[in-house]
C-alpha positions as CSV (number, residue, x, y, z in Angstrom):
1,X,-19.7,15.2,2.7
2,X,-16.4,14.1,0.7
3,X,-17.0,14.5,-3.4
4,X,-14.5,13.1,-5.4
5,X,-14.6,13.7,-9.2
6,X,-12.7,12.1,-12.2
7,X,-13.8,13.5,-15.5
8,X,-17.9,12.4,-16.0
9,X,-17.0,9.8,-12.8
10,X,-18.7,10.8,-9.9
11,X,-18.3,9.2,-6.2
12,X,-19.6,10.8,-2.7
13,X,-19.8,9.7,1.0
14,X,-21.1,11.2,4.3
15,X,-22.8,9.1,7.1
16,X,-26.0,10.6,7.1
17,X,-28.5,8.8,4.5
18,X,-30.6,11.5,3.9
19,X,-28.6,14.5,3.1
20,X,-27.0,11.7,0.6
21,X,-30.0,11.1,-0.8
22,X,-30.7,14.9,-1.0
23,X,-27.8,15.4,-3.0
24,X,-28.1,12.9,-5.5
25,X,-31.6,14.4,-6.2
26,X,-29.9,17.8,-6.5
27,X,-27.2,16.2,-9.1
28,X,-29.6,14.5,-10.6
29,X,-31.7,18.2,-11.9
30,X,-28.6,19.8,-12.7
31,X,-26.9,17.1,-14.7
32,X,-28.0,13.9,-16.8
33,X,-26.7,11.4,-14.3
34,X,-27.2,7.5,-13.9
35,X,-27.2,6.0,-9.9
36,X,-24.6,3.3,-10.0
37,X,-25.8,2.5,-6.5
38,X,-22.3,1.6,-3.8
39,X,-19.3,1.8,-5.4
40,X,-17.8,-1.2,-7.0
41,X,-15.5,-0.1,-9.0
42,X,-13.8,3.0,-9.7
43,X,-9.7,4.1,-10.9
44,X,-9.1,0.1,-11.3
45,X,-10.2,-0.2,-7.6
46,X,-12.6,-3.1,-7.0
47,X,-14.7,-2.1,-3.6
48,X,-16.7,-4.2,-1.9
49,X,-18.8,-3.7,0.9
50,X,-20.4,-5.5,3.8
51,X,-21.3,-5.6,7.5
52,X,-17.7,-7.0,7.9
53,X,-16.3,-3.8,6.4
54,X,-14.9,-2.5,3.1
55,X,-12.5,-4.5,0.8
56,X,-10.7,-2.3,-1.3
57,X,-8.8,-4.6,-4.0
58,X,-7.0,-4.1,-7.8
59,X,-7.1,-7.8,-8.8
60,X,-8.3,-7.0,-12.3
61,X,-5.7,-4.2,-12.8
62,X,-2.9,-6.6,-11.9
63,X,-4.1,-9.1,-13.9
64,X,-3.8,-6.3,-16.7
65,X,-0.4,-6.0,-15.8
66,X,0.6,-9.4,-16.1
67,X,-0.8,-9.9,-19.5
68,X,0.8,-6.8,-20.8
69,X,3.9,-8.4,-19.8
70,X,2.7,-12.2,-21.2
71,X,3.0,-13.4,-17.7
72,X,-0.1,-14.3,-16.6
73,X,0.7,-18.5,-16.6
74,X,4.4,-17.4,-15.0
75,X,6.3,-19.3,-12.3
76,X,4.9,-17.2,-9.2
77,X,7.5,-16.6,-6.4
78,X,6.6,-15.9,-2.6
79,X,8.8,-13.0,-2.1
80,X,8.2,-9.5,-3.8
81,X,12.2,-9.4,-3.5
82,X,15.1,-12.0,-2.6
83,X,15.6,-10.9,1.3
84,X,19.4,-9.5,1.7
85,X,19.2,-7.9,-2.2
86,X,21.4,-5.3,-2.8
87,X,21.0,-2.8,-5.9
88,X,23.4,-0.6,-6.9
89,X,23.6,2.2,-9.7
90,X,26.8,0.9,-11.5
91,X,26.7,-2.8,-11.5
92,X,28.7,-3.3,-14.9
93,X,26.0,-5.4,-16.1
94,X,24.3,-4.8,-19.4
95,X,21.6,-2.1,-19.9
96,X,18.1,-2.7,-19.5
97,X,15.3,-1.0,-22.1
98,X,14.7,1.7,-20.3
99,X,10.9,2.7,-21.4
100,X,9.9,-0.9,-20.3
101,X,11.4,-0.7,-17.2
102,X,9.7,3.0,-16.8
103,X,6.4,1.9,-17.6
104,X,6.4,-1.1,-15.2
105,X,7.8,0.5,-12.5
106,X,4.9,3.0,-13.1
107,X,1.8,0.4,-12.7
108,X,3.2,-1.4,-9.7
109,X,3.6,2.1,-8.6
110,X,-0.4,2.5,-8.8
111,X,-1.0,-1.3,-7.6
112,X,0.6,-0.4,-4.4
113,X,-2.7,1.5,-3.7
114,X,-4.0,-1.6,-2.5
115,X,-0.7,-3.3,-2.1
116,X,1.8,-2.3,0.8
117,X,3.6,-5.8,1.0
118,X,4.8,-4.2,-2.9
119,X,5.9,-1.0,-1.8
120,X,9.4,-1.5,-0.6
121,X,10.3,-3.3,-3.3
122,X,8.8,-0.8,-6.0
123,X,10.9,1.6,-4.0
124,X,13.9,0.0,-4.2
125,X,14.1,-0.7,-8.3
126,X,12.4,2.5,-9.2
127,X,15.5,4.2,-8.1
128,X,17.2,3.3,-11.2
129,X,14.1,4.2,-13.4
130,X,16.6,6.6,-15.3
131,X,19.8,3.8,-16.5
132,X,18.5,0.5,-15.5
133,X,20.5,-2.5,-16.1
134,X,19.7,-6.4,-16.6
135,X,20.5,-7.0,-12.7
136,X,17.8,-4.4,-12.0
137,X,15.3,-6.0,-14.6
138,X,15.6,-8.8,-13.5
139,X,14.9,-7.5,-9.7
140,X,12.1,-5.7,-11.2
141,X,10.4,-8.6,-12.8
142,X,10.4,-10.8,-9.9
143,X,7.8,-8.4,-8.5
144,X,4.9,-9.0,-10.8
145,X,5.6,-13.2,-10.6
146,X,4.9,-12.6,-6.9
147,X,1.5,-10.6,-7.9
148,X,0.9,-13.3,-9.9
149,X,0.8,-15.9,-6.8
150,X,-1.2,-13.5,-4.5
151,X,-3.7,-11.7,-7.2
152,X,-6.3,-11.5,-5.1
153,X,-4.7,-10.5,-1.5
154,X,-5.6,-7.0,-0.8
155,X,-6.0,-4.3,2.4
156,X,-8.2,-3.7,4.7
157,X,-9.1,-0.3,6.1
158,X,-3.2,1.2,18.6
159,X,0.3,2.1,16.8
160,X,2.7,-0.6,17.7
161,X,6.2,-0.2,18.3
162,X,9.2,-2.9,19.1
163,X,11.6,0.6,20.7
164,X,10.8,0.6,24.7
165,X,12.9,3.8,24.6
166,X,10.4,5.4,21.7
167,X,7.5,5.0,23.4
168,X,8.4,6.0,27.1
169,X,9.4,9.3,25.4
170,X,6.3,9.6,23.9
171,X,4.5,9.0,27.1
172,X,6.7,11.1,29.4
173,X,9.0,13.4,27.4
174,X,12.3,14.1,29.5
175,X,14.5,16.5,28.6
176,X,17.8,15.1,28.1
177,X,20.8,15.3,25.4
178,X,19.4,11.9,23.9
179,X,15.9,13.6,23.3
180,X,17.0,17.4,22.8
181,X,17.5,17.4,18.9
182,X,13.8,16.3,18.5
183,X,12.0,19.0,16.3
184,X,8.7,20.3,18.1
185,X,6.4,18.5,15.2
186,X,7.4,15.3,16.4
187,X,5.7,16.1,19.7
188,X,2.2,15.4,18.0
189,X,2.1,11.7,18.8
190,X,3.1,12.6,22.7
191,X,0.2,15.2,22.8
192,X,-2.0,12.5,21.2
193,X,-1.2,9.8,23.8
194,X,-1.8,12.4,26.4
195,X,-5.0,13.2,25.3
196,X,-6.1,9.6,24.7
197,X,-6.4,10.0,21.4
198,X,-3.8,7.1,20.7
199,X,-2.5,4.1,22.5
200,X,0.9,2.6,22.2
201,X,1.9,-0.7,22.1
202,X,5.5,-2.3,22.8
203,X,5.4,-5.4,20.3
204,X,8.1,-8.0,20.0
205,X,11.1,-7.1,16.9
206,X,9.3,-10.1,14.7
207,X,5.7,-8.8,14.9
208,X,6.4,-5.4,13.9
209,X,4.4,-5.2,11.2
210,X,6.2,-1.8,9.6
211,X,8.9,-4.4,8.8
212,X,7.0,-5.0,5.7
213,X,7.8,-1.3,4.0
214,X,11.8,-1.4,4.9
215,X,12.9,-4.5,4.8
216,X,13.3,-7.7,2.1
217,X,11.5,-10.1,4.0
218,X,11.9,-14.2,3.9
219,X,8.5,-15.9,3.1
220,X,7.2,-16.7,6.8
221,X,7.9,-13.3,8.1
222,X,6.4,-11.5,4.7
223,X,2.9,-13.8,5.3
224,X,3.0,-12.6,9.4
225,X,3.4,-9.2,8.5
226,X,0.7,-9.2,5.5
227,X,-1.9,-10.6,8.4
228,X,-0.7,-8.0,10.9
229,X,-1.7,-5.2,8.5
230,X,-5.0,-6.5,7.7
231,X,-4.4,-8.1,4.3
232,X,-6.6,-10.9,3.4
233,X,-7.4,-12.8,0.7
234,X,-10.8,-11.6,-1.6
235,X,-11.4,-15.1,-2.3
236,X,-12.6,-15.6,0.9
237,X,-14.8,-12.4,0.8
């Protein structure tokens, strides 16, 4: 069974019924408790749950986000980040206020829970959480004008790989001066394709869905990406 706890919040999972049951009867003596039934909400993460699967979304919590910055009616944008930006630490621009640009960076950080098409660019501007300047800012606030266009796009819960090179190593490791430098912990996925345990699957360079956490994408490739990963839209849950 896996207990998690957060102050007087109190969530717990296991796939047998009964022993679930069992404990919440056990709880239940020991402590003044109150059965929420499943899990809807906990940590600003909205859960829902069906046949289909779980939906795991933070729709209200970004919405919280954008009226703490008055942004709620802004212009949304289709990108997270212009594709080819480049950041750098000494810009010569003007200086940003540092404690805002801390404290945003810090709740996209937490949105990206739900949100992988927002890590790469929370990434890249909370690099220069410490002197920030306008160019950054600005970089920075771009982010939360894209949440605003896709509030309700979250993630649902065969590795695929566009290198040809990568997975024939992983499948038949041959010992060669390409392949000797590889540290014996990287070895796990080989053993795990051996065993059957994982499957590997050459994909072309523009449906490689990792794209989406290293690279600025352009609008049609960020929406292929964001459907190869799962994401969908709660609106239509």
């Amino acid at each position: 069974m896996v207990v998690t706890l957060y102050v007087d919040d109190l969530i717990f999972t296991r796939s047998n019924t009964k022993l679930i049951e069992e404990f919440k009867e056990v709880m239940k003596k020991e402590f003044e408790m109150t059965d929420l039934g499943l899990m809807k909400y906990f940590l600003g993460l909205e859960v829902k749950q069906s046949e289909e699967g779980i939906f795991i979304s933070q729709e209200r919590y970004a919405f919280e986000i954008l009226k703490k910055l008055k942004m709620e009616d802004c212009n949304p944008v289709s990108t997270p980040m212009k594709p080819g930006t480049k950041l750098s630490k000494f810009d010569g621009e003007k200086r940003a206020d540092t404690g805002r640009y801390r404290s945003l960076v810090r709740s996209l950080r937490y949105l990206t829970s739900t949100r992988p098409d927002l890590m790469l660019s929370v990434g890249i501007t909370r690099r220069f959480m410490e002197d920030p300047s306008y160019t950054h800012w600005k970089a920075l606030k771009r982010i939360p004008r894209y949440v605003r266009g896709t509030l309700s796009l979250d993630e649902r819960t065969v590795i695929r790989v566009d290198n040809k090179s990568a997975i024939e190593l992983a499948k038949n490791l041959v010992n060669h001066g390409r392949s000797k430098h590889i540290d014996v912990r990287f070895h796990f996925i080989r053993e795990q394709v051996k065993e059957g345990k994982v499957e590997l699957e050459h994909v072309e360079s523009r449906a490689q869905d990792a794209d989406i956490f290293t690279k600025s994408l352009p609008t049609t490739l960020l929406e292929s990406c964001k459907r190869l990963i799962g994401m969908r839209d709660g609106k239509n849950i």
